[in-house]
C-alpha positions in Angstrom: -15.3 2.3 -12.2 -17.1 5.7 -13.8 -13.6 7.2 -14.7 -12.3 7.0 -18.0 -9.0 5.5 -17.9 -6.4 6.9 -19.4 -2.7 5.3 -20.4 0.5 7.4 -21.1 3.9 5.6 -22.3 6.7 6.7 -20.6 9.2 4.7 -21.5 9.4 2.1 -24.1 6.6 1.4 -26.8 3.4 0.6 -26.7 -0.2 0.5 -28.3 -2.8 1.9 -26.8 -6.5 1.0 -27.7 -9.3 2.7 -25.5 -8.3 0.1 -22.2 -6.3 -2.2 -23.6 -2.4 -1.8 -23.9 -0.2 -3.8 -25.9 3.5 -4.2 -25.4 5.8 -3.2 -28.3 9.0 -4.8 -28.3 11.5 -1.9 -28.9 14.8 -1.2 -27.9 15.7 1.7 -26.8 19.4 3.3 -25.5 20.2 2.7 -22.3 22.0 6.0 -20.3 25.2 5.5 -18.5 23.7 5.8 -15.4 22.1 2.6 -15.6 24.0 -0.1 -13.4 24.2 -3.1 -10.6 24.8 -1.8 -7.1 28.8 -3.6 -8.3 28.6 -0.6 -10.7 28.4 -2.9 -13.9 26.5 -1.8 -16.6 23.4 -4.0 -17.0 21.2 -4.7 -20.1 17.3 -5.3 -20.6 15.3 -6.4 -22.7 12.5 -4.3 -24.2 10.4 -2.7 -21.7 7.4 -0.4 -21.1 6.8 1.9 -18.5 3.3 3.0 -18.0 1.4 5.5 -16.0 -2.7 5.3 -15.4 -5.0 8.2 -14.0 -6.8 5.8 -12.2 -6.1 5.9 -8.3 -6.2 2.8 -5.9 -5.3 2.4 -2.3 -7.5 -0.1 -0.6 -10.2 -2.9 -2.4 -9.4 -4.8 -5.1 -7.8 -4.1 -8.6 -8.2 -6.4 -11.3 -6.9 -7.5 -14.6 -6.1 -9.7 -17.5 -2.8 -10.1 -19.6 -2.1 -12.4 -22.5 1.4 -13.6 -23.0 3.2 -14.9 -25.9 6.5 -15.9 -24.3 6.2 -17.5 -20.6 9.4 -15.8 -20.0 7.4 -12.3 -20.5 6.6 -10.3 -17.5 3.5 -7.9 -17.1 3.3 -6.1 -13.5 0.6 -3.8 -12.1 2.8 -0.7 -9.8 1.2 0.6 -7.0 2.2 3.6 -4.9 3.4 2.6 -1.0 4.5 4.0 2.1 8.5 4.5 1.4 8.5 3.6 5.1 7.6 -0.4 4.6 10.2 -2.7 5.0 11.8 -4.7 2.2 14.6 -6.7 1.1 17.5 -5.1 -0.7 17.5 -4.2 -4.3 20.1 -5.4 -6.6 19.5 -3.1 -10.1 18.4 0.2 -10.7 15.8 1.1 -13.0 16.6 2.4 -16.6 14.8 6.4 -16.0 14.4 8.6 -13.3 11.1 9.6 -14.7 9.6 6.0 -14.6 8.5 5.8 -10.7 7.6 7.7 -8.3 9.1 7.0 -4.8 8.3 3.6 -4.0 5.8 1.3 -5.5 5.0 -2.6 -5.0 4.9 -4.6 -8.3 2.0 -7.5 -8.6 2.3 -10.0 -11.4 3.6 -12.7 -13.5 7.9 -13.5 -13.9 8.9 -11.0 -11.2 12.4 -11.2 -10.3 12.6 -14.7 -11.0 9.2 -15.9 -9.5 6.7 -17.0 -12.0 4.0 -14.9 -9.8 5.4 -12.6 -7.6 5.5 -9.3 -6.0 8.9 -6.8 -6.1 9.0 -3.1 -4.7 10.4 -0.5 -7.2 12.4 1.9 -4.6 14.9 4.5 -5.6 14.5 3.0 -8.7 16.0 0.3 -7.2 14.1 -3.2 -8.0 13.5 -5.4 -4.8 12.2 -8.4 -3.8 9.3 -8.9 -1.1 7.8 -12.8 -2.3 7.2 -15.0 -5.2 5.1 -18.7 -5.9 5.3 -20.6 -8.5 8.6 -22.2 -8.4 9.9 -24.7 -10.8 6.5 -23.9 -12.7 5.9 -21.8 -16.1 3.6 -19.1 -16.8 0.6 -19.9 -19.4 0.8 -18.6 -22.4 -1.0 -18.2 -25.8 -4.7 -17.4 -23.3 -5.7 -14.7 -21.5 -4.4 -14.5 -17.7 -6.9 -12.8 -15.0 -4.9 -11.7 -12.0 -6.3 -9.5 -9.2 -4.8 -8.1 -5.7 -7.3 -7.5 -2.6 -5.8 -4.7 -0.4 -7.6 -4.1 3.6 -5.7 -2.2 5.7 -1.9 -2.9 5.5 -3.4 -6.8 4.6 -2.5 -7.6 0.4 -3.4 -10.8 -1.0 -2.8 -11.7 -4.8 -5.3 -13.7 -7.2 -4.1 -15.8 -10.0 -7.4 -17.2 -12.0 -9.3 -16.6 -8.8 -6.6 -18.5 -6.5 -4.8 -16.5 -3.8 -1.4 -17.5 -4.3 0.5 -14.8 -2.0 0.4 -12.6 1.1 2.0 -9.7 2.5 1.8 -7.1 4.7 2.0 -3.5 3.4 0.7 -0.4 3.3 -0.2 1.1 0.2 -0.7 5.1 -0.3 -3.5 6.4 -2.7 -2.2 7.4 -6.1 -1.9 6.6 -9.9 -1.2 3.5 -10.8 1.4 2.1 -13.2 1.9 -0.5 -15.6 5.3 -2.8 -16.3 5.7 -5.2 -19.5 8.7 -6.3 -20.5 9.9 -9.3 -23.1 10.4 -9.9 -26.8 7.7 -10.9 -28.0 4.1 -8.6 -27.5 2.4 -8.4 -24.5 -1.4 -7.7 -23.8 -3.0 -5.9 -20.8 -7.0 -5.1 -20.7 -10.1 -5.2 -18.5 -8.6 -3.1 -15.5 -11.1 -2.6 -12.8 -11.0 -1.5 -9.5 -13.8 -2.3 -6.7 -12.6 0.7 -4.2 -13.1 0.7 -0.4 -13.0 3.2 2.0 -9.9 3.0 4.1 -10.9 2.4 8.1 -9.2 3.9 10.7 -8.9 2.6 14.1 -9.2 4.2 17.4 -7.9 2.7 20.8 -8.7 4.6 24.0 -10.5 4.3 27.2 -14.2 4.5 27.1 -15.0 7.5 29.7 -16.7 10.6 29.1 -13.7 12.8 28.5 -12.5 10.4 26.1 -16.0 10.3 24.3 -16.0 13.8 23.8 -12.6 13.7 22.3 -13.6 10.6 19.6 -16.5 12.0 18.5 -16.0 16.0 18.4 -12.4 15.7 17.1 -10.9 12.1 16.0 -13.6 10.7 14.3 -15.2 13.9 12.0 -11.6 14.9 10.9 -10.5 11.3 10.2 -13.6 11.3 8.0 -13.1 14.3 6.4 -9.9 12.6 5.0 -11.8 9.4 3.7 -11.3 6.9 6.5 -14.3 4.8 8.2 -13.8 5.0 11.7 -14.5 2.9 14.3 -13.6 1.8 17.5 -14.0 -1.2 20.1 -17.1 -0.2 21.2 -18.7 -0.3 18.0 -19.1 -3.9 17.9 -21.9 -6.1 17.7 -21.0 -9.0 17.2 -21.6 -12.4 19.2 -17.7 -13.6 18.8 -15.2 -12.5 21.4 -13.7 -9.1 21.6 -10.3 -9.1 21.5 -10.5 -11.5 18.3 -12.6 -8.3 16.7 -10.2 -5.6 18.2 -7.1 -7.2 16.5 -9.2 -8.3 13.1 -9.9 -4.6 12.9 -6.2 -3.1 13.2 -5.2 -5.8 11.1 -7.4 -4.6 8.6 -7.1 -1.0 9.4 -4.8 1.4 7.6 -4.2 3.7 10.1 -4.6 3.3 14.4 -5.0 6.1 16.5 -4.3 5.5 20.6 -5.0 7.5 23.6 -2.5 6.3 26.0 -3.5 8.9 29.2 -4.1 6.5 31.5 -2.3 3.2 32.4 -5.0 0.9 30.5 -3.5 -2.5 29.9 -5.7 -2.8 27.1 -4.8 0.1 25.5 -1.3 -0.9 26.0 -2.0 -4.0 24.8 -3.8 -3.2 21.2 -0.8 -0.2 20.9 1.6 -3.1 21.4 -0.1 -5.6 18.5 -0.6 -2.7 16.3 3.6 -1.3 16.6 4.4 -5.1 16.3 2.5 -5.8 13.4 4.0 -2.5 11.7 0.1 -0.3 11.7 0.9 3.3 11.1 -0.3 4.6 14.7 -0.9 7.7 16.0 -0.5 8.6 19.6 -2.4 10.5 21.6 -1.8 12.3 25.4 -3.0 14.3 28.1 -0.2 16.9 28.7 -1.0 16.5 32.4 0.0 12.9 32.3 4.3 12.9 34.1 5.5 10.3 31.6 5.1 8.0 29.3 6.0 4.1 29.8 9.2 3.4 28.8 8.3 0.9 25.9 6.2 3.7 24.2 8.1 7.1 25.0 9.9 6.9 22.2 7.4 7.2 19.7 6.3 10.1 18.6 3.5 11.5 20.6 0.7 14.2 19.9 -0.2 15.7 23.6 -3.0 18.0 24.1 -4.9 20.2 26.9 -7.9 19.0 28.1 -9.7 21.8 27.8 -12.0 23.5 24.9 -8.9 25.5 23.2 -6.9 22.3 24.0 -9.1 20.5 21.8 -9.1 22.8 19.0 -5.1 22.3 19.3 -5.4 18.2 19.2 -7.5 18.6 15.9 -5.1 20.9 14.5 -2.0 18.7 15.2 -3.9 15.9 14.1 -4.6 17.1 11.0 -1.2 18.2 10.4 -0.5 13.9 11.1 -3.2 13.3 8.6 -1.7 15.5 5.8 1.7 13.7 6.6 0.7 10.3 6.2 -1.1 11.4 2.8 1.8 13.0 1.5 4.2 9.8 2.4 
């Protein structure tokens, strides 16, 4: 990773030393706003907020932490799409200024799990899963954790072990940094192995369809950063369909033409809404209606004609700069 990385405290105390960071135990006043959902005012131990200029959305991230306590907790926060579902939260955070939106937290004694992964949401903590049960965290050694994120697919690493899955989708931005316990905590050796995010495209494979993939979909969805590919960019010896649905798995975005009645258009539409894919749908105005188990999404229809085209891209884009923004 070629950018210097840079660490700024927001709240709490810490040490910082070129990459590593080093938890200072410190309390500090709690405001009244801080309480349960039951309205109860809640206390914390000493914590630390931290915010990176480094920027992740899909690869891996890696680190190591060193913990004194095994009751200590050391998270990694990464920015997500607010839209991704999650159990409720039961505690708000101490600051406003802490978090941004929403933000999934990987690491070690996360609300109650010895490894575990929470969501930070309104700064609001939630749960999403945990292993480790009835275990202990090590302490007194160095800890190397990592998280490997394809498409909305995010598996976490303890000491090289994957220990948990979820789906998600993550959102590029800077990533932040949670320690809290009594006793010092250490944090160093944060890398990041970045991958380009791929994009998905479902449609029939026609002329007019061509012409649409390659003069529109596929140069602007690269000009935002995405590798794009479709099903007819496959060369492998395996079946199709087990490619097809390996690829929107592993995609973070899918983007369907559903002009005409293609059951396998349908089909890979259907598997990506039901596995939660951020999809984009396309359609030629001239088509009467849409089945009745899609028309309710939201649909981007076009011309099919050379202005119409220059229309789709602009609307497209516009979807593009949305999802960005989210």
């Amino acid at each position: 990773m070629s950018t210097k990385q840079n660490w700024v405290v927001t709240y709490g105390n810490a040490e910082i030393n070129g990459t590593e960071v080093t938890h200072v135990p410190t309390r500090v006043a709690l405001p009244e706003k801080v309480t349960a959902t039951d309205g109860e005012r809640k206390t914390f131990s000493p914590h630390t907020f931290l915010r990176s200029n480094i920027e992740f959305e899909q690869g891996t991230i890696s680190w190591e932490m060193f913990l004194e306590d095994s009751t200590s907790t050391c998270n990694i926060l990464l920015p997500a799409d607010p839209s991704s579902p999650q159990a409720s939260g039961t505690l708000v955070s101490p600051t406003e200024s802490q978090t941004t939106d929403f933000e999934l937290s990987f690491g070690v004694n996360c609300l109650g799990a010895p490894y575990g992964i929470a969501a930070l949401r309104n700064y609001n903590w939630e749960p999403v899963i945990g292993a480790g049960h009835g275990s202990t965290v090590p302490v007194q050694r160095w800890i190397s954790v990592s998280v490997r994120v394809v498409g909305s697919s995010i598996d976490m690493f303890v000491e090289s072990v994957r220990i948990l899955s979820v789906t998600r989708t993550l959102k590029r931005g800077q990533i932040g940094l949670f320690m809290q316990g009594d006793t010092p905590i250490k944090f160093r050796n944060l890398k990041i192995d970045a991958q380009q995010p791929l994009c998905f495209v479902v449609m029939q494979f026609t002329a007019d369809f061509n012409i649409l993939y390659s003069d529109v979909i596929k140069p602007l969805c690269e000009e935002y950063g995405f590798r794009v590919i479709r099903g007819d960019d496959f060369y492998t010896s395996g079946q199709i369909l087990e490619d097809i649905t390996q690829s929107i798995r592993t995609s973070a975005l899918v983007i369907a033409d559903v002009t005409p009645d293609n059951p396998n258009v349908f089909y890979e539409v259907g598997y990506a809404h039901g596995i939660g894919k951020p999809t984009i749908l396309l359609s030629d105005r001239s088509r009467e209606k849409l089945p009745f188990d899609i028309s309710g999404f939201r649909t981007l229809f076009y011309d099919n004609t050379i202005g119409g085209k220059a229309i789709v891209e602009q609307r497209l884009r516009q979807h593009l700069e949305a999802l960005r923004a989210r």
